[in-house]
DRENBA-543681 format. One record per residue (C-alpha): residue number from 0; residue in three letters; x negated, y negated, z negated. Coordinates in nm, 2 decimals. Example, Ala and Ser with C-alpha at 12.3 -4.5 7.8 and 13.67 -1.06 7.14 Angstrom:
! residues 2
ATOM    k    r      px      py      pz
ATOM    0  ALA   -1.23    0.45   -0.78
ATOM    1  SER   -1.37    0.11   -0.71
! end
This chain:
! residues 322
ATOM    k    r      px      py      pz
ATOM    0  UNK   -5.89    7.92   12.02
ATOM    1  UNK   -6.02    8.20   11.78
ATOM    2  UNK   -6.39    8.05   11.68
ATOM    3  UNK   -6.65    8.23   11.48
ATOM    4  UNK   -6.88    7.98   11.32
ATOM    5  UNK   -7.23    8.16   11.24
ATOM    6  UNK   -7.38    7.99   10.92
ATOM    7  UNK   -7.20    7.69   10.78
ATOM    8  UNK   -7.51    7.46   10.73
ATOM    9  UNK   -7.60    7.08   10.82
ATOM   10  UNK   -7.51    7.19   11.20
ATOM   11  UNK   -7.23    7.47   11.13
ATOM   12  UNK   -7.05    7.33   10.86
ATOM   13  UNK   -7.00    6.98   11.07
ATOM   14  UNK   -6.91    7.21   11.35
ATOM   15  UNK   -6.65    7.40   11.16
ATOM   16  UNK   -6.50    7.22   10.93
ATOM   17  UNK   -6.38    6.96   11.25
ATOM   18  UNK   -6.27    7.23   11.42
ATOM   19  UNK   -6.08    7.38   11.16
ATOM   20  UNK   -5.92    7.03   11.03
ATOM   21  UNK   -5.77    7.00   11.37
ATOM   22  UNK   -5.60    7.31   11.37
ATOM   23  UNK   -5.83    7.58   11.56
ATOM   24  UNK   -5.91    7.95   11.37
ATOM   25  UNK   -6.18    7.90   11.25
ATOM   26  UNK   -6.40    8.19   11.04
ATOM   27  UNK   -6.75    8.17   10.93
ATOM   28  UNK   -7.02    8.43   10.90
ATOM   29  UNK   -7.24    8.36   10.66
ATOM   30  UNK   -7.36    8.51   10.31
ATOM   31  UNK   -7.47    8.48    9.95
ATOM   32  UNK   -7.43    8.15    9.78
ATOM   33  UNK   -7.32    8.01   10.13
ATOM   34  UNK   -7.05    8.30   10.15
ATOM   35  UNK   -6.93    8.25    9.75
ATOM   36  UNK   -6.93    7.86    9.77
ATOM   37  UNK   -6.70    7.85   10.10
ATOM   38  UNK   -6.49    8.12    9.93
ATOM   39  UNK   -6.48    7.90    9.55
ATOM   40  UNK   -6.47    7.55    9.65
ATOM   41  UNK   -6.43    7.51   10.01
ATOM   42  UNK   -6.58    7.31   10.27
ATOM   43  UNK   -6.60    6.96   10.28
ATOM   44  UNK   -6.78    6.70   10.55
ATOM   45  UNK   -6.88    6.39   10.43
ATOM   46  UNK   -6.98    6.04   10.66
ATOM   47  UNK   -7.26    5.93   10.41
ATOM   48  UNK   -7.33    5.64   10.67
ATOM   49  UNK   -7.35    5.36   10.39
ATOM   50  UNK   -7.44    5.58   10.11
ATOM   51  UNK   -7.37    5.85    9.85
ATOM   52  UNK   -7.10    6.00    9.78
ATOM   53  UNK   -6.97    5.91   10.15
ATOM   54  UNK   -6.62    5.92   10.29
ATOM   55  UNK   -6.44    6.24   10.38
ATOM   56  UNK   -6.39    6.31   10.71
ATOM   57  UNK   -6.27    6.67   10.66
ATOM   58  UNK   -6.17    6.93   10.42
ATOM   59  UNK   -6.11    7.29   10.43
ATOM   60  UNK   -5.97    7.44   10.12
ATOM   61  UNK   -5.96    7.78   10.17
ATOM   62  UNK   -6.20    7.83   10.49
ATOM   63  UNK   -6.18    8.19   10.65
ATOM   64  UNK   -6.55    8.34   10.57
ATOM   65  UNK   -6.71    8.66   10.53
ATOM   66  UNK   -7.05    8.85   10.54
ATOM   67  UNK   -6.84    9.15   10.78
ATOM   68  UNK   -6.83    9.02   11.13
ATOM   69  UNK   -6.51    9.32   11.20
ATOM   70  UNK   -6.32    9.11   10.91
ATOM   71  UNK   -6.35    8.82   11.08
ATOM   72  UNK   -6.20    8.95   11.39
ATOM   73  UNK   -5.96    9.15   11.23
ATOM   74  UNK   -5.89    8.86   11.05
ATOM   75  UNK   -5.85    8.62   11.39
ATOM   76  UNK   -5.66    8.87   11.51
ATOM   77  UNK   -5.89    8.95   11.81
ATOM   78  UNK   -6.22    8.91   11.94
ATOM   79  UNK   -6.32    8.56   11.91
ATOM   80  UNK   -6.33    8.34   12.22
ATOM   81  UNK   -6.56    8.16   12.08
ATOM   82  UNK   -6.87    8.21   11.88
ATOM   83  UNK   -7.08    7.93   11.77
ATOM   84  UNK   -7.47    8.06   11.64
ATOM   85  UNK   -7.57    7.79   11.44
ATOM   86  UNK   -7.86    7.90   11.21
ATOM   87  UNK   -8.24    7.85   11.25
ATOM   88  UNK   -8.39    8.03   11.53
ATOM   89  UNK   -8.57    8.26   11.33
ATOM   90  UNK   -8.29    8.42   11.24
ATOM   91  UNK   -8.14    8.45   11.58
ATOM   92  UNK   -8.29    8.87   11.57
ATOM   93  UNK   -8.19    8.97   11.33
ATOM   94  UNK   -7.82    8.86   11.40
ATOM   95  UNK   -7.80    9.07   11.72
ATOM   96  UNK   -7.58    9.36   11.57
ATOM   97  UNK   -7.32    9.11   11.45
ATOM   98  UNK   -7.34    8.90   11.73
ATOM   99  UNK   -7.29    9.20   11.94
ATOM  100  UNK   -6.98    9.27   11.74
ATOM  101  UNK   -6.84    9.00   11.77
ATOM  102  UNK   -6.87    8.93   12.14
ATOM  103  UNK   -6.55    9.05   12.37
ATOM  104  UNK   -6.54    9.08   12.73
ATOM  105  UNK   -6.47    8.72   12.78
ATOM  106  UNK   -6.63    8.53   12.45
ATOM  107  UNK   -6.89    8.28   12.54
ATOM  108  UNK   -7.15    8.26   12.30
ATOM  109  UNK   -7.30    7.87   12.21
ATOM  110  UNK   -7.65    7.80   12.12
ATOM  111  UNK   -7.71    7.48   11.89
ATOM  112  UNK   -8.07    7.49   11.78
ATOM  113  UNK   -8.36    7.25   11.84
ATOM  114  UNK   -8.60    7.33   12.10
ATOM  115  UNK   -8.56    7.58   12.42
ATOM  116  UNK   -8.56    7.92   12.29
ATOM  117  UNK   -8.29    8.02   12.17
ATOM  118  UNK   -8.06    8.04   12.43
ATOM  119  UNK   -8.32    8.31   12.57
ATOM  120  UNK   -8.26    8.52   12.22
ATOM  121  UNK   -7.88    8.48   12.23
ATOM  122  UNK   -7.91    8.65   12.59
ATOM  123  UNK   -8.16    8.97   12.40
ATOM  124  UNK   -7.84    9.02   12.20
ATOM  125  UNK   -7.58    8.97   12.43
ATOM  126  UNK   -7.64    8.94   12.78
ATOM  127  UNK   -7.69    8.57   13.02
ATOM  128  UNK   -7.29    8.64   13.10
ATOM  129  UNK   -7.21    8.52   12.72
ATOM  130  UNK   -7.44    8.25   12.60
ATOM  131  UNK   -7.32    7.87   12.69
ATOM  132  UNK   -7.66    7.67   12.61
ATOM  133  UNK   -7.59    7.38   12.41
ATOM  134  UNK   -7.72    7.07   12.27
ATOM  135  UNK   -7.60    6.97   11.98
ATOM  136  UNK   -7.67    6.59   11.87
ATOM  137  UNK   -7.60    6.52   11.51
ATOM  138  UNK   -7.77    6.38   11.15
ATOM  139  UNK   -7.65    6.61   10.94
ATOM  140  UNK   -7.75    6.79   10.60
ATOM  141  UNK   -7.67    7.00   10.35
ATOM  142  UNK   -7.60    6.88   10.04
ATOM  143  UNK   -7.47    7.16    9.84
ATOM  144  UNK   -7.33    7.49   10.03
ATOM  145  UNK   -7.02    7.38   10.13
ATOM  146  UNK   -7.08    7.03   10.09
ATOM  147  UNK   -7.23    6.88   10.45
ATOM  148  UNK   -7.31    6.52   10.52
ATOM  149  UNK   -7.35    6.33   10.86
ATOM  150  UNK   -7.54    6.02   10.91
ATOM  151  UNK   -7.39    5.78   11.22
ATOM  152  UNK   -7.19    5.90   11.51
ATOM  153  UNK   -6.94    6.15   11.47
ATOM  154  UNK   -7.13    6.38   11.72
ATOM  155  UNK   -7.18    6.57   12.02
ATOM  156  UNK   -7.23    6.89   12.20
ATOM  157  UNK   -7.31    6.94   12.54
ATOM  158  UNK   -7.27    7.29   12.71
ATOM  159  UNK   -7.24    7.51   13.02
ATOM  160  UNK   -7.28    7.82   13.17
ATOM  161  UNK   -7.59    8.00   13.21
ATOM  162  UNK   -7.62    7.98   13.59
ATOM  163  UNK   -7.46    7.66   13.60
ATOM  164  UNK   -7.10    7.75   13.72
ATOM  165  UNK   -6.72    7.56   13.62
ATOM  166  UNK   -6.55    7.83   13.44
ATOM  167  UNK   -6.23    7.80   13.26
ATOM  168  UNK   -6.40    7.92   12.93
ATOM  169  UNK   -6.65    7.62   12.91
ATOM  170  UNK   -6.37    7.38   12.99
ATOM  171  UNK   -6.19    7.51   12.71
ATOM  172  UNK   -6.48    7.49   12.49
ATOM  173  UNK   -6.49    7.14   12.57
ATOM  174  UNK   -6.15    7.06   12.53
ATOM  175  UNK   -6.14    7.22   12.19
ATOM  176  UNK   -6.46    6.99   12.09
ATOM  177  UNK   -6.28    6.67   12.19
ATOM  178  UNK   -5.96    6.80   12.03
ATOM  179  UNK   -6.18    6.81   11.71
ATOM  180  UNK   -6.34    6.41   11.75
ATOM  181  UNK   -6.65    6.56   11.90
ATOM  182  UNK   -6.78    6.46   12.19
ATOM  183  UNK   -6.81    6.74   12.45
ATOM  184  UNK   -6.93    6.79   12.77
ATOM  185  UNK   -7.06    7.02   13.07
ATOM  186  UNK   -7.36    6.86   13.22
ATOM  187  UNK   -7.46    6.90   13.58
ATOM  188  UNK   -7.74    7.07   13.42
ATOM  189  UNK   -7.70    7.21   13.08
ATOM  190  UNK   -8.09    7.32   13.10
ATOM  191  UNK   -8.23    6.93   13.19
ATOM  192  UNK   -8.02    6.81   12.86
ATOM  193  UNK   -8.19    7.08   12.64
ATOM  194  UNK   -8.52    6.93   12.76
ATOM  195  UNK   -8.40    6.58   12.71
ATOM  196  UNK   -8.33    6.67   12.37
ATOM  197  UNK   -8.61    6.87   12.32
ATOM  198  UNK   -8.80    6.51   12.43
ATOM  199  UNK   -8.65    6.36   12.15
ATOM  200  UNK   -8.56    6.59   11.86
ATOM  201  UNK   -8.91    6.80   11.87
ATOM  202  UNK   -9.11    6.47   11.91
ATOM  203  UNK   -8.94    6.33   11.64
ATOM  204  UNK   -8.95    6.65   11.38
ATOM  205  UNK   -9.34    6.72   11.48
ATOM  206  UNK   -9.47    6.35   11.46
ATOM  207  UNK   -9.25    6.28   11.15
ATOM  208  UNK   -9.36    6.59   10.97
ATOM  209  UNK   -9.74    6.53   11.09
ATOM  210  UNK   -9.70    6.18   10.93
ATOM  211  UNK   -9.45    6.20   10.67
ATOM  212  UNK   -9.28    5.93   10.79
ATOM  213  UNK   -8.89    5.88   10.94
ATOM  214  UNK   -8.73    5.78   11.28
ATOM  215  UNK   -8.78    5.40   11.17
ATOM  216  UNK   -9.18    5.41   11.12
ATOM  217  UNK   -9.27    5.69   11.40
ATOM  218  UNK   -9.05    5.37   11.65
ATOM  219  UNK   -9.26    5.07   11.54
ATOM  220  UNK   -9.58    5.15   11.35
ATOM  221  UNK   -9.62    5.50   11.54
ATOM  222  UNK   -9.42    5.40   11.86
ATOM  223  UNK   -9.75    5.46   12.13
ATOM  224  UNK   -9.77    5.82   12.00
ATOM  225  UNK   -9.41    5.87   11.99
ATOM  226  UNK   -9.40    5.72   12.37
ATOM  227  UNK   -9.72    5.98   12.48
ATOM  228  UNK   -9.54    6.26   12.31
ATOM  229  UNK   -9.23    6.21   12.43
ATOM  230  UNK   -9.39    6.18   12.81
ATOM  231  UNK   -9.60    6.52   12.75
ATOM  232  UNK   -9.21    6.69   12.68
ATOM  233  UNK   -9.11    6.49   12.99
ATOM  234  UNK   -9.38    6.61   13.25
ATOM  235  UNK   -9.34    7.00   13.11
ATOM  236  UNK   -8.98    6.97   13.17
ATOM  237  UNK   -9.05    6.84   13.52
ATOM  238  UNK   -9.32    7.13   13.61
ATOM  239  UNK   -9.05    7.39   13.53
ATOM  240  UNK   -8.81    7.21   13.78
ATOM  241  UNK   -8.61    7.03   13.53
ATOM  242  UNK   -8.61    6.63   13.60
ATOM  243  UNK   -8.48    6.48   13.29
ATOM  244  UNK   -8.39    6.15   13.49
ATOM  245  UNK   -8.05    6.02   13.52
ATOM  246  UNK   -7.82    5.73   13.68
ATOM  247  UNK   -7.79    5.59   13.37
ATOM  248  UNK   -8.16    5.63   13.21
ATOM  249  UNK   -8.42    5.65   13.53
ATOM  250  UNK   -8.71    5.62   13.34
ATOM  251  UNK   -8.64    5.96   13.09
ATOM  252  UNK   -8.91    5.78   12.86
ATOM  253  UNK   -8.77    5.49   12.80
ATOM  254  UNK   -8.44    5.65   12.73
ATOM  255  UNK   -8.56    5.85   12.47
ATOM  256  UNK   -8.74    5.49   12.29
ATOM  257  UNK   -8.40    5.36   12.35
ATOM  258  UNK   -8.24    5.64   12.14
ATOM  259  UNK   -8.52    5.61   11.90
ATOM  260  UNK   -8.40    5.23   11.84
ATOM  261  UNK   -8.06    5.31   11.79
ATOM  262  UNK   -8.09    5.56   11.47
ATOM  263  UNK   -8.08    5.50   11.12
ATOM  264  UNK   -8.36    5.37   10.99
ATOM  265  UNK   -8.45    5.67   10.70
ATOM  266  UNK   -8.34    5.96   10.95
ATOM  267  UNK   -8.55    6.28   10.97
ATOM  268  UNK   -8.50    6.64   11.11
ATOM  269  UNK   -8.40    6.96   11.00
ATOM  270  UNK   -8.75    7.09   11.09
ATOM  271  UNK   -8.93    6.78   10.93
ATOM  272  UNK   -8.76    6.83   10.59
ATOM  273  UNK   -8.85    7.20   10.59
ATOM  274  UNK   -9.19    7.13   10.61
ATOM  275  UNK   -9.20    6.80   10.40
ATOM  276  UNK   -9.06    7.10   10.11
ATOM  277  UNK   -9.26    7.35   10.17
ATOM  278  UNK   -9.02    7.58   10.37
ATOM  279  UNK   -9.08    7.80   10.71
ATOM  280  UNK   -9.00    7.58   10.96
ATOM  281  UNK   -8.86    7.62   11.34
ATOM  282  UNK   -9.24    7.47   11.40
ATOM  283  UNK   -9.34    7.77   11.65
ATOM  284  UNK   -8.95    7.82   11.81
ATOM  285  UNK   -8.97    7.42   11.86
ATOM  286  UNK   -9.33    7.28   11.88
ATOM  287  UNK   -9.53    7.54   11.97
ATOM  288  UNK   -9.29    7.69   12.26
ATOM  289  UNK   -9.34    7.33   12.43
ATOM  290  UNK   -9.72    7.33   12.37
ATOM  291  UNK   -9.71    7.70   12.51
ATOM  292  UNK   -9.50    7.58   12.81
ATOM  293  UNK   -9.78    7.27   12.91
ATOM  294  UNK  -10.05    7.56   12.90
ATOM  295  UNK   -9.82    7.77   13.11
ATOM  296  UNK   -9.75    7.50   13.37
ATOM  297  UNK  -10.11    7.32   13.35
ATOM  298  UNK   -9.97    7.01   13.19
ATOM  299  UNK  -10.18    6.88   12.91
ATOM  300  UNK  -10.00    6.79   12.58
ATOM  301  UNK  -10.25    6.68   12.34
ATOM  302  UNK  -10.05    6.47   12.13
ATOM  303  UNK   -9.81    6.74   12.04
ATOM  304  UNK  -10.15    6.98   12.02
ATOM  305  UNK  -10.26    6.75   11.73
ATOM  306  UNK   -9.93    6.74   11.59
ATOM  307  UNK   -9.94    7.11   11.59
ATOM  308  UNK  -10.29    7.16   11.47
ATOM  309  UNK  -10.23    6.94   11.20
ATOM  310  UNK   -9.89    7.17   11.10
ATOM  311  UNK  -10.00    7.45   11.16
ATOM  312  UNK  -10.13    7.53   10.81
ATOM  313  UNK   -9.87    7.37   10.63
ATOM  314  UNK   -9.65    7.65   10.84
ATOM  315  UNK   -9.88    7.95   10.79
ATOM  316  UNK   -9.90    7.87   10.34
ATOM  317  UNK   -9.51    7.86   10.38
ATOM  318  UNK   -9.43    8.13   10.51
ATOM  319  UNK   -9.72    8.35   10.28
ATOM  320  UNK   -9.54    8.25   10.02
ATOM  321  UNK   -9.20    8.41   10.09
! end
């Protein structure tokens, strides 16, 4: 498959660099230091599972990248067939020119950020006939540009077609994701795993930013709150007709405790480690577009209110001083 990667951080970087290691054309579109480190030393994934430096799991020497989405097709030799957006919501906008560029008749463009808007923004720029919603699930970091490190599991992304349909293009999606030793899928309902993410990633990323504290404290000393918050995402979901219930996990609360349990002790988010620096955040796109939906839908969130009262400022002197 011809692939464009967009941004080659913690989530784009892991992305591309197994894609590209197992033989698929692979370019990214990024820029400045991002852009000249891909282009001088190459792109690298590390499994830093037991520790610094970590063990290799792929390299790209010379990766494909460019700031010019036209050179990346000309350079695929077509339109792409895939295009993977991979940077912070916030940036999702401004993109729309390139991603409109770089989408063909027939490319099928995947979402991969935290929380539930940005499938909506991807469909601004290109139309609901492109974007493939996904949910990515991943630790992963930057170290240096061009330098990524995961934490656990190799990975996975779930995805599917905006209404729901089996098309060819998805399935090949999928394919190429396995082909690469991440595991893919096509839910029976690509929008109920967003939210079953959303009850676990944005729960996790607002109470560990609100208390400075990772996965392993917010499970034990913080686990009530993490249980209330996690149900507030759960009953929002289910006004809006998504029920995040399976076979496998009934009780969508408990599955989400059960996922808590099984992650590395010292993991955080990408949103959680923006704030604890003193970056913008995803806060709003992620947080605050669940609290938004509860007041929509009558459902009362006030553990994620607090959460969001209490970040709120942190947000707002970040992002004055850019």
């Amino acid at each position: 498959m011809r692939i464009v990667v967009i941004g080659a951080g913690g989530i784009g970087g892991w992305l591309g660099a197994r894609l590209a290691a197992s033989g698929q054309q692979v370019g990214f579109l990024v820029h400045g230091r991002t852009l000249a480190a891909l282009r001088s030393g190459g792109l690298t994934l590390r499994d830093c599972s037991r520790g610094k430096p970590g063990t290799v799991t792929a390299r790209i020497e010379t990766p494909l990248a460019s700031d010019d989405p036209q050179a990346l097709t000309d350079a695929l030799g077509g339109e792409p067939d895939l295009v993977l957006a991979t940077t912070k919501v916030d940036a999702l906008p401004q993109l729309a020119p390139a991603l409109r560029r770089l989408t063909g008749p027939d490319t099928g463009v995947v979402s991969t950020q935290n929380g539930i808007s940005a499938p909506g923004l991807l469909a601004d720029a290109v139309g609901k006939e492109h974007v493939l919603p996904g949910v990515a699930r991943v630790y992963s970091a930057i170290i240096s540009p061009g330098d990524i490190r995961t934490i656990g599991s190799a990975g996975s992304l779930a995805l599917g077609e905006w209404d729901g349909s089996a098309t060819a293009r998805s399935s090949a999606a999928v394919q190429a994701l396995e082909e690469a030793g991440i595991c893919a899928w096509i839910p029976d309902s690509i929008w109920a795993e967003l939210w079953r993410k959303v009850s676990f990633v944005v729960v996790q990323g607002a109470l560990g930013a609100a208390a400075n504290a990772p996965i392993g404290v917010l499970r034990s000393d913080l686990r009530d709150a993490f249980s209330r918050a996690a149900g507030e995402v759960v009953a929002v979901a289910s006004a809006l007709g998504h029920d995040l219930a399976t076979h496998d996990a009934p009780d969508p609360v408990a599955a989400v405790l059960a996922l808590a349990d099984a992650q590395p002790a010292g993991a955080t988010t990408s949103m959680q480690r923006d704030i604890a620096a003193g970056l913008p955040s995803e806060l709003d796109a992620q947080l605050g577009s669940v609290c938004r939906a509860g007041d929509s839908t009558g459902v009362p969130t006030p553990v994620l209110d607090l959460a969001r009262a209490v970040l709120a400022p942190r947000e707002a002197a970040a992002r004055a001083r850019i």
